[in-house]
N, C-alpha and C positions, 0 to 999 in steps of 0.2 A: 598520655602517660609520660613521666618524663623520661628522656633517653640515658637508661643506666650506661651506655658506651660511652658518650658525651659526654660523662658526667667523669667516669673514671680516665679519659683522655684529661678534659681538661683541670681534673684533680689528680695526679698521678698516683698524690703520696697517702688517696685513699685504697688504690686500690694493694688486695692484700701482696705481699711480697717477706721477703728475706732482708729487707735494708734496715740499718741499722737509723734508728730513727728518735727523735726524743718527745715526749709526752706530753702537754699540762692538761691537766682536766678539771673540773668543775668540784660541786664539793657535795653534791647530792645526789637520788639516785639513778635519775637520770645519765648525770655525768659518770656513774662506779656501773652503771649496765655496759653504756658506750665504748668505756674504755676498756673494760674487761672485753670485751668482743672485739676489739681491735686490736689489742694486745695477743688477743688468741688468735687473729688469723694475721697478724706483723713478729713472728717469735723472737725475733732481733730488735724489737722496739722496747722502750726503755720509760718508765716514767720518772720524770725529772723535775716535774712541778705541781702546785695547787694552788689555783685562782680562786681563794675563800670571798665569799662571797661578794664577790665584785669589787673587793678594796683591796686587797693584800695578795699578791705573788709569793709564795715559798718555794722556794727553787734548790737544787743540790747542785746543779751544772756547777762545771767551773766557771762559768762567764755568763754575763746578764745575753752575751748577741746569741749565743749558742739557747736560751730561754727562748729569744724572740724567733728563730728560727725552728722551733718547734713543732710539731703540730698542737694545737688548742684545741680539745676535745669538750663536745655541748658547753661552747662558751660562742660570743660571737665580739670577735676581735679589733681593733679599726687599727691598722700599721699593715704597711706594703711588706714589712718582710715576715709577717704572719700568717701561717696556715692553720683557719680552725674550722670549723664545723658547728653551727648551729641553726636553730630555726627558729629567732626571733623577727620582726618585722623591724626593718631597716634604713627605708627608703619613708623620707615621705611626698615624695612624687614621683612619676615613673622618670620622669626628665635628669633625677638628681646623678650628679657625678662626683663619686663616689673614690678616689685613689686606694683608699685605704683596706679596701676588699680586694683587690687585686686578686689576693691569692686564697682568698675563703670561699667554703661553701655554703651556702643558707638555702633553706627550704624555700623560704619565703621570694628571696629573690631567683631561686630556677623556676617558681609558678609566676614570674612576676607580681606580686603582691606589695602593696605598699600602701600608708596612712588614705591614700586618697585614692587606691585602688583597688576593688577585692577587696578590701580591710575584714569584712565579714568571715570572709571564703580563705584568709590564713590559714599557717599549719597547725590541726586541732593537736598533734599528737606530740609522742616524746622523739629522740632523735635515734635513739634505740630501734625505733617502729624503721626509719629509715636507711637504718644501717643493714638491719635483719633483709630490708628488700632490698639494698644495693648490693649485696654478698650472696643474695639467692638462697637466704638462711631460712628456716621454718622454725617456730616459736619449737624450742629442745620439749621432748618426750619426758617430762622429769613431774613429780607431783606440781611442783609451786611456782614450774617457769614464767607459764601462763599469767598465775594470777600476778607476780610479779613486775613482768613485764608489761603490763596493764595500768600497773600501778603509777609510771614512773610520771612523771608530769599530769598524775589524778587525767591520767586518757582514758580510765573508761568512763570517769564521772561525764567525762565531755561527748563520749559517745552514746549518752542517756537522751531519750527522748525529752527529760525535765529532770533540773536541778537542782538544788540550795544555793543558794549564793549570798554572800553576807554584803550587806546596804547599810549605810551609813545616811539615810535621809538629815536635811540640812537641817540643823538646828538639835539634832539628835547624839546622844552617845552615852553608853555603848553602842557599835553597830549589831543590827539584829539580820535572823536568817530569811530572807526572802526567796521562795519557792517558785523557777519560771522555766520558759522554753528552754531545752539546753543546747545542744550543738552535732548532735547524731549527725543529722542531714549533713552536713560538714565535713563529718569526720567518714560519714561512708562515700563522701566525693572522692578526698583523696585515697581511700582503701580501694576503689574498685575504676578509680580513671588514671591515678598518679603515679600510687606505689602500690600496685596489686598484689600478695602474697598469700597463696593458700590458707592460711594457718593465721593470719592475722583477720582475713575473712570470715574465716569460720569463727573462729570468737569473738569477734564484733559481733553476732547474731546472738551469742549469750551475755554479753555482758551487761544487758536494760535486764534482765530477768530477776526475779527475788532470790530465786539460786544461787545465782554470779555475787551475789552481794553480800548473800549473807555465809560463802565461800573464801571472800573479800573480809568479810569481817573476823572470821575467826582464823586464818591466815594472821593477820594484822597482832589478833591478841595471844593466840598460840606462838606463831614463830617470829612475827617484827619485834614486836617488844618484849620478850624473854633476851630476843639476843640485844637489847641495849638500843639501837635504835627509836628515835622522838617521832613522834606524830607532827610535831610543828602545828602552827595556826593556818592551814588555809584559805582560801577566797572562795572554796565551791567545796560542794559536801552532795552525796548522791543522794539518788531521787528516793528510795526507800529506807536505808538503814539510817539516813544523814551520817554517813562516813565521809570525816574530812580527809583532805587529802596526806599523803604520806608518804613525806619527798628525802626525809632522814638526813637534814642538813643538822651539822654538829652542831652544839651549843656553843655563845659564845668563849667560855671558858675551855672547850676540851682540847684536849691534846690530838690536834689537827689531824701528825701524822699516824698517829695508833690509830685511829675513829678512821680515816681512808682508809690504811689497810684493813681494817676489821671491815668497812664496809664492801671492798673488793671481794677480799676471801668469800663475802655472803652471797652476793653475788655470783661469785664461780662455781660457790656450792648450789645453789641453787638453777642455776642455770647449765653446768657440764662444761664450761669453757674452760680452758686451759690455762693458766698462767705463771711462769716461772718465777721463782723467786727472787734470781738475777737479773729479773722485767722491772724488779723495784727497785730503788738508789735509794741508798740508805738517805733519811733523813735527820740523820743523829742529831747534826748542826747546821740545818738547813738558814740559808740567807733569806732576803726577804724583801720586797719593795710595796711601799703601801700610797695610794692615791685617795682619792677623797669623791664620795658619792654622792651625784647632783643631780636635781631634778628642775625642768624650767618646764613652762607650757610651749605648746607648739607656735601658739600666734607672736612668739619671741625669736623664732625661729626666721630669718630674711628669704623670701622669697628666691626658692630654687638657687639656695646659698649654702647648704646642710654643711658641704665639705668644709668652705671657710669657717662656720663656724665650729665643728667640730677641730679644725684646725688650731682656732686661736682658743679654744679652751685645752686643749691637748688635750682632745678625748683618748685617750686608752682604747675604753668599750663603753659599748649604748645599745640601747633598745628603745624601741616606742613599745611601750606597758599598754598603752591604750591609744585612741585616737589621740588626745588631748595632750599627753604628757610624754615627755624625752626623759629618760633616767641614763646618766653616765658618767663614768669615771674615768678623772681629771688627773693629769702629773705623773702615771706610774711609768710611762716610756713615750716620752713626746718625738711625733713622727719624723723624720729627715726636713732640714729645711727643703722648700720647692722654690 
């Protein structure tokens, strides 16, 4: 299991407190559960920014260092004076040395996981699932927390014995939905070895069920989409209904900061969390820095070199999406020289 003491030792500014703190979070719902729940148990924390989808920072601070000193909520960071939290896979060998994580926490790197280790046995869930266990939280008592909370990174499609999953066979397109093993066994590793929680336990046992889904489905069409909230295109769609995933990232055109506050509020309403109105910095005339989103194969990548090269690209942030591929972005706060 991992050591929730350790964890809030050697991350201070997770655990919950009174300090006045600053925010950036993600832009979907993942990111609007996370931060709601952090906000609610940080009440002197403050949101100050939004990392749309991996290219663009909008920020209200008065200074870009006071941005970087933030904490980064379900985003995963690369800069030494960043504090974020996420659970993408990072490393691609256990060997790599890494500067730029100094101050982050990734799921992925407290189980050790990395491209060429475990790769399998990654974290199936959302960061929501991690936070509820490191704060000793049980999924809230409220009609739709549950189904919700389930939802956020399509975790329970991945806690299905079998899934949809969309395939793009070579020489083919459109890509079509292929029906395979899913990731259960996975996802009940880390619920019952990692991050044990009552109440995330017990719904794991319902959510393969025709009940959970079709629970799931009319949730989704009674209250996700009356309140304005998009389906998006996902990559996995569940084993019975083919419900695609529903992560409620804005379109490109909306109006970033209306679309986060309205997604928060939903969020609070449906989950009982708390969040002040003072917790949000106005975004009237939010500034902005934008980078550029790049993708290269791994065999480009120099043998147990990761750091240099995200170095000399100024990665911002990156994730390995899959074995094969590095996605990251370039130029938005290039690291201290070394």
């Amino acid at each position: 299991m991992l050591n929730r003491q350790r964890i809030l030792t050697q991350y201070p500014w997770l655990r919950p407190s009174a300090d006045a703190v600053g925010v950036v979070m993600g832009d979907d719902l993942d990111a609007a559960l996370t931060t709601a729940l952090y906000l609610h148990t940080h009440p002197n924390a403050r949101l100050i920014g939004i990392y749309r989808g991996y290219e663009t920072v909008l920020y209200s601070a008065a200074s870009w260092e006071e941005v970087l000193h933030a904490v980064w909520l379900d985003l995963d960071i690369y800069h030494p004076a960043c504090r974020s939290l996420g659970h993408h896979i990072l490393r691609l060998s256990p060997q790599d040395q890494l500067p730029g994580l100094a101050h982050s926490c990734n799921l992925n790197e407290l189980a050790g996981r990395s491209v060429q280790q475990n790769f399998t046995q990654k974290y199936p869930l959302g960061t929501i699932h991690f936070l509820l266990w490191l704060y000793r939280l049980e999924i809230p008592e409220l009609p739709h927390a549950e189904l919700l909370i389930w939802l956020a990174d399509s975790s329970y499609i991945n806690g299905q014995a079998e899934s949809w999953h969309k395939k793009r066979p070579r020489g083919q397109n459109p890509p079509r939905w292929v029906k395979g093993p899913g990731f259960r066994w996975n996802v009940k590793r880390w619920l019952y070895t990692q991050i044990p929680l009552q109440s995330l336990q017990a719904s794991f046992q319902r959510i393969d069920t025709p009940d959970f889904e079709e629970q799931m489905e009319r949730f989704q069409q009674k209250v996700m989409a009356p309140a304005g909230f998009q389906q998006g295109n996902g990559q996995v769609a569940s084993r019975r209904r083919k419900l695609s995933g529903y992560q409620c990232q804005p379109a490109k055109d909306a109006d970033i900061r209306a679309y986060i506050y309205r997604l928060l509020r939903f969020s609070c309403t449906q989950t009982g969390w708390q969040v002040r109105l003072s917790q949000l910095a106005p975004f009237e005339t939010p500034r902005q820095l934008s980078g550029e989103r790049k993708i290269m194969h791994v065999t480009a990548i120099p043998e147990q070199d990761l750091a240099r090269l995200l170095r000399q690209r100024q990665a911002f942030s990156y994730v390995f999406q899959s074995r094969r591929y590095l996605n990251y972005t370039t130029e938005i706060a290039p690291a201290p020289p070394r």
